[in-house]
C-alpha positions in Angstrom: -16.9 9.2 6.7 -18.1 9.0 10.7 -16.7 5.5 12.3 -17.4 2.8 9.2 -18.7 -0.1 9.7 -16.9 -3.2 8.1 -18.8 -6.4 6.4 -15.9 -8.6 6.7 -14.4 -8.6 10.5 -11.3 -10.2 8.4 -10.8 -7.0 6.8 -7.4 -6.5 8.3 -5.8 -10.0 7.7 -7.7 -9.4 3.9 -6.0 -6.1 2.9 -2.6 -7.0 4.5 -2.7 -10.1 2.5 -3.5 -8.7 -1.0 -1.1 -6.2 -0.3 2.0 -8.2 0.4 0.7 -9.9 -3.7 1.3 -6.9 -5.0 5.1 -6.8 -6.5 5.0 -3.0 -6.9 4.6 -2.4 -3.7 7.4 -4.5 -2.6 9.5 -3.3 -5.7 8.8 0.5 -3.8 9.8 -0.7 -0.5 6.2 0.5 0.4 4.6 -1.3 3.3 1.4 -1.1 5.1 1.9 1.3 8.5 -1.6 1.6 9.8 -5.5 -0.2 8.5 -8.6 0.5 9.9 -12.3 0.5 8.8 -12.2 3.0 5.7 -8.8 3.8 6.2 -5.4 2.3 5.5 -1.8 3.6 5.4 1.1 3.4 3.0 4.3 4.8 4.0 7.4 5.1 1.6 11.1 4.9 2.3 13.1 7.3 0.4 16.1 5.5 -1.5 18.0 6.1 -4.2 15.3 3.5 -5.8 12.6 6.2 -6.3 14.3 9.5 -6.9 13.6 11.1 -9.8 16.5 13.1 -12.0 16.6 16.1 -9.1 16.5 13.9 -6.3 12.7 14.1 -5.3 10.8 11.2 -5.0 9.1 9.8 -8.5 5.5 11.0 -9.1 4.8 7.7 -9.9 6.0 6.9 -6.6 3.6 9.0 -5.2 1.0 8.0 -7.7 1.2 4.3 -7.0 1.4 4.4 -3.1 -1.8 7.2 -3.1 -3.5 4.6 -5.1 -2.5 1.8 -3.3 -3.8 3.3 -0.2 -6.7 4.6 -1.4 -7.8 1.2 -2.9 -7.3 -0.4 0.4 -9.2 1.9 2.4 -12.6 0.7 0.2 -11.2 -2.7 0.5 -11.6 -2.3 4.1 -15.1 -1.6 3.9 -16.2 -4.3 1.0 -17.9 -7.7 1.8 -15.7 -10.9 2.1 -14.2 -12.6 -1.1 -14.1 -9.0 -3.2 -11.6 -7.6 -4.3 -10.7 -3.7 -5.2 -10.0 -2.0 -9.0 -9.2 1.3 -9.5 -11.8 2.7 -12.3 -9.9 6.2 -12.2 -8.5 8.3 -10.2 -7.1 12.2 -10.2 -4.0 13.3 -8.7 -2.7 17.0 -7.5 1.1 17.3 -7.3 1.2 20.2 -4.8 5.0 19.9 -3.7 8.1 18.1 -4.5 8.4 14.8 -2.7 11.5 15.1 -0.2 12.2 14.0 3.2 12.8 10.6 5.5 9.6 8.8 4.0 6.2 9.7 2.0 3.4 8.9 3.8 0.0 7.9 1.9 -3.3 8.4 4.4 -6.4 6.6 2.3 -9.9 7.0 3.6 -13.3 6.3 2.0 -15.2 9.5 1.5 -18.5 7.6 0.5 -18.8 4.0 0.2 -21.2 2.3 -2.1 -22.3 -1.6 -3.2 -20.3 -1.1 -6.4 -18.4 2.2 -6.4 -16.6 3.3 -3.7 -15.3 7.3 -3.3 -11.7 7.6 -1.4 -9.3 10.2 -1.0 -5.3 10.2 -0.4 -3.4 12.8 1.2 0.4 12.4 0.7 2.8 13.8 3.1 6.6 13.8 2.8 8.2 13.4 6.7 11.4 15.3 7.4 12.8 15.1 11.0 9.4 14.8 12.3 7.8 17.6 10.1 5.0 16.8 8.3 4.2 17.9 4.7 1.6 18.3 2.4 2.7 17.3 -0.7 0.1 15.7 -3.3 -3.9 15.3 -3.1 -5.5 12.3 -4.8 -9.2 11.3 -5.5 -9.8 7.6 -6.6 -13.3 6.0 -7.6 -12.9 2.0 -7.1 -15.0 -0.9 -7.6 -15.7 -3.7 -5.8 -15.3 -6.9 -7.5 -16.9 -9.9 -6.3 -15.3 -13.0 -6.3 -12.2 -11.3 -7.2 -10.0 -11.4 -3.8 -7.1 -11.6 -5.6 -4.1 -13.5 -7.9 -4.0 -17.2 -6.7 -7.2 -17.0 -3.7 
């Protein structure tokens, strides 16, 4: 999507806001590193916290922070006062999650009044490498009047 335009010039202060209510996201250590009309990213710390059995990083690490950021990047781009839900989503596991930190790049392929297409790539960062290491595709829906838990 060519240079979005946003509805709500609060977007920023919005998504930052509904991200820091979301206890998964703190549970990661997942944090917001960059948001911008139609896109937003999540980066990942790798711990101990979210290794898997052979010391890769969780798929549902991966899952939730490709999610995360791909729900943000439509929330970017929805009117004030709405919120973002997930209706489904698809994700490719290309490579095994290892390095310094998982980085999750969300942007809004096509956005709609109701239904909004995004698209996540996930790269694992290793001393200033970068690589591709799971694909996800997300439809989400805007919710009106749904900013969020307690607004």
């Amino acid at each position: 999507m060519n240079d979005p335009e946003p509805i709500d010039p609060g977007f920023e202060a919005r998504v930052r806001a509904s991200f820091a209510k979301q206890g998964l996201m703190g549970t990661l250590g997942a944090s917001i590193a960059r948001v911008s009309p139609g896109e937003v990213d999540i980066v990942l710390p790798t711990s101990p916290a979210v290794l898997q059995q052979h010391g890769f990083v969780h798929a549902g690490a991966v899952a939730s922070i490709a999610d995360s950021a791909a729900g943000y990047a439509a929330l970017t781009l929805m009117p004030p006062g709405a919120g973002v839900l997930t209706a489904e989503f698809k994700i490719n596991l290309l490579a095994p999650s290892m390095g310094d930190r998982i980085l999750a790049r969300g942007r809004v392929v096509k956005a709609g009044r109701t239904l909004t297409l995004a698209q996540t790539d996930v790269v694992a960062e290793r001393d200033g490498q970068e690589k591709l290491v799971a694909l996800l595709t997300a439809t989400l829906m805007t919710m009106e009047g749904r900013a969020g838990v307690g607004d």
